[in-house]
C-alpha positions in Angstrom: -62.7 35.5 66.8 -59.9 36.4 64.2 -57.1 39.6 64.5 -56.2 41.1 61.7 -53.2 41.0 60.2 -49.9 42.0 61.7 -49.0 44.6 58.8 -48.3 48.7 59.9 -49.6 50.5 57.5 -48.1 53.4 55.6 -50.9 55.8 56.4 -54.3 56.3 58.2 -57.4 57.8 57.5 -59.4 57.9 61.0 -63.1 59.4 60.3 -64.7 60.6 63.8 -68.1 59.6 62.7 -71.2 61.5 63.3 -74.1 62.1 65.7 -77.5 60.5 66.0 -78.7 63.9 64.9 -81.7 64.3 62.7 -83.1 67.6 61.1 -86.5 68.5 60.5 -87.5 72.2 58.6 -90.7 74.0 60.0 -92.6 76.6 58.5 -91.2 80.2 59.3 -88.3 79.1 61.2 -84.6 77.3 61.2 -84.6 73.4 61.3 -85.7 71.8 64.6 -83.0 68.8 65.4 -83.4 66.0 66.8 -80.2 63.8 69.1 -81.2 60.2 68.9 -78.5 58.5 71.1 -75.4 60.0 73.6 -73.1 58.4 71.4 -71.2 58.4 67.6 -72.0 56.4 65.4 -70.1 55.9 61.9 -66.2 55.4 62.5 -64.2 54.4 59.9 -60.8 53.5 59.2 -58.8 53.6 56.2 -55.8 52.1 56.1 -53.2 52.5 53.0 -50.3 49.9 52.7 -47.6 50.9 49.5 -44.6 48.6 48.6 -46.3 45.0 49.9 -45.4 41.5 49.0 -47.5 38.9 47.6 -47.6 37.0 51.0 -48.6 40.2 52.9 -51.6 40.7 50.4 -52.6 37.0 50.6 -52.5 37.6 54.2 -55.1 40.2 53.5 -57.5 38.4 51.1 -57.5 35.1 53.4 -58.7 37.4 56.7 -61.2 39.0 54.3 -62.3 35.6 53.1 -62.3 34.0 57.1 -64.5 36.7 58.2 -66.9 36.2 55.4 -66.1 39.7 53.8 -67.9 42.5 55.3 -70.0 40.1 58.0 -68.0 39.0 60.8 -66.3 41.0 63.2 -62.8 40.5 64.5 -60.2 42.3 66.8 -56.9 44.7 65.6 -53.7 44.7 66.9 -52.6 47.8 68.7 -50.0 48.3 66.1 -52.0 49.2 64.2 -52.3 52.3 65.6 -48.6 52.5 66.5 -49.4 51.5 70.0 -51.2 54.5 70.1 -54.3 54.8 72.5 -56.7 55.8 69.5 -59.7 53.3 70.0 -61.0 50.9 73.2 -59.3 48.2 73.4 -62.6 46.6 73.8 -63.3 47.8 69.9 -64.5 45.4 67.2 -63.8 45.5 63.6 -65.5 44.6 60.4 -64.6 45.3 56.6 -66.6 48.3 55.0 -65.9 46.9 51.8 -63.1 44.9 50.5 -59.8 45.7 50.1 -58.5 47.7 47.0 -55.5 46.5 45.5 -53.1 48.4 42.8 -50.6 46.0 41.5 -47.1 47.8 40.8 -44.8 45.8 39.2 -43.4 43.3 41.9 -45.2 45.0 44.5 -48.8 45.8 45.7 -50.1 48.9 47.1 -53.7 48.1 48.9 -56.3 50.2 50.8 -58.4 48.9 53.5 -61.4 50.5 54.9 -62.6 48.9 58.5 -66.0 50.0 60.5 -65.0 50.2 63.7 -67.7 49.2 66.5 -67.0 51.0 69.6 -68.0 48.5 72.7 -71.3 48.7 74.2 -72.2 46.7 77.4 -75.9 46.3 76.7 -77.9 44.0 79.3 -81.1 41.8 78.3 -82.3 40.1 80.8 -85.6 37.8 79.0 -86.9 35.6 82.2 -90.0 33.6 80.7 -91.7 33.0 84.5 -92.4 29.2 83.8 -91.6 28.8 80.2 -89.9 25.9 78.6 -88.3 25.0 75.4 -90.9 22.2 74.5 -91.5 21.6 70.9 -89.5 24.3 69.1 -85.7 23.6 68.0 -83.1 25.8 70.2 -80.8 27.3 67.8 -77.4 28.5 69.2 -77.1 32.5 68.6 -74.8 35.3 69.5 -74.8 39.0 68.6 -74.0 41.9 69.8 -77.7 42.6 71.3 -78.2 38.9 72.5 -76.6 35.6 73.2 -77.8 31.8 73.8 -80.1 30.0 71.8 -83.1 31.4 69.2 -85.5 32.0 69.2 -85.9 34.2 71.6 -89.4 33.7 73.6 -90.7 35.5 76.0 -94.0 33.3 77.0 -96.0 35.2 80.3 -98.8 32.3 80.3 -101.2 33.6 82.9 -99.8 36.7 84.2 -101.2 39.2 85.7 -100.2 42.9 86.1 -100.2 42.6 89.8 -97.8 39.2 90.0 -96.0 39.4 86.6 -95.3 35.5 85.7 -92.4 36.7 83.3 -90.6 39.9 83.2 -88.3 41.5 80.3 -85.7 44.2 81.6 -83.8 46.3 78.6 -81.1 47.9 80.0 -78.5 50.2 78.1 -75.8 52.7 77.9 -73.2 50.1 79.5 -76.0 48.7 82.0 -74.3 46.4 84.3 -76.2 44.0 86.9 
């Protein structure tokens, strides 16, 4: 995984995000709503750098380029943030779009606005009783949801509701075994 650049930006734009909340109007009275999840969803984080050189904003395009633009995640240094204790440190990144750059003369002022994924310890525990492999091609995998090799099969053969063969726990909110 791949840090962002070492550069302290001039200013910072940190959006909260919003609740899982949906709204739904009924007939002859106020909306009913809906909470979806316990947690936020939707933090952003704009950062605004004034006055850099053109090795500081190559520094910016090649991490943009490294993490495939807006698809791969990667880690920010805590200065960032000044040091300050702001987001976990267990927080991922990825670009929400890519960078903006105003070119000034011999300098460059750029904007940068990061999604930032909050850590979630989710547990998926697939046990396919005696299932193998056999004929289809393992394919190595990782995301935030699952990791090891796809596709993911969960094969019961010949089980029976009273002596399951294969189970398939789903376990969240920071489930830990």
């Amino acid at each position: 995984m791949t840090t962002y650049p070492t550069l302290v930006p001039q200013s910072i734009d940190f959006d909260l995000g919003r609740m899982n909340i949906s709204e739904q109007q009924l007939l002859g009275s106020g909306p009913i709503r809906f909470r979806h999840s316990l947690r936020t969803t939707g933090y952003n984080l704009r950062l605004v750098y004034r006055a850099l050189t053109q090795a500081q904003v190559e520094s910016l395009r090649d991490h943009y380029n490294e993490v495939d633009g807006t698809y791969r995640e990667f880690d920010v240094p805590a200065s960032i943030w000044g040091n300050l204790n702001v987001a976990a440190t267990t927080s991922l990144y990825k670009y929400a779009a890519p960078p903006e750059e105003i070119h000034t003369g011999l300098h460059y002022e750029v904007s940068v606005t990061l999604r930032v994924i909050f850590g979630v310890n989710l547990l998926y525990d697939l046990q396919g009783g005696g299932a193998n492999q056999s004929t289809i091609a393992a394919t190595s995998f990782t995301s935030f949801a699952f990791q090891g090799y796809a596709p993911f099969i969960l094969n019961g053969g010949a089980a029976d509701p009273d002596s399951p063969a294969a189970t398939l726990i789903l376990e969240g909110k920071g489930a830990d075994r």
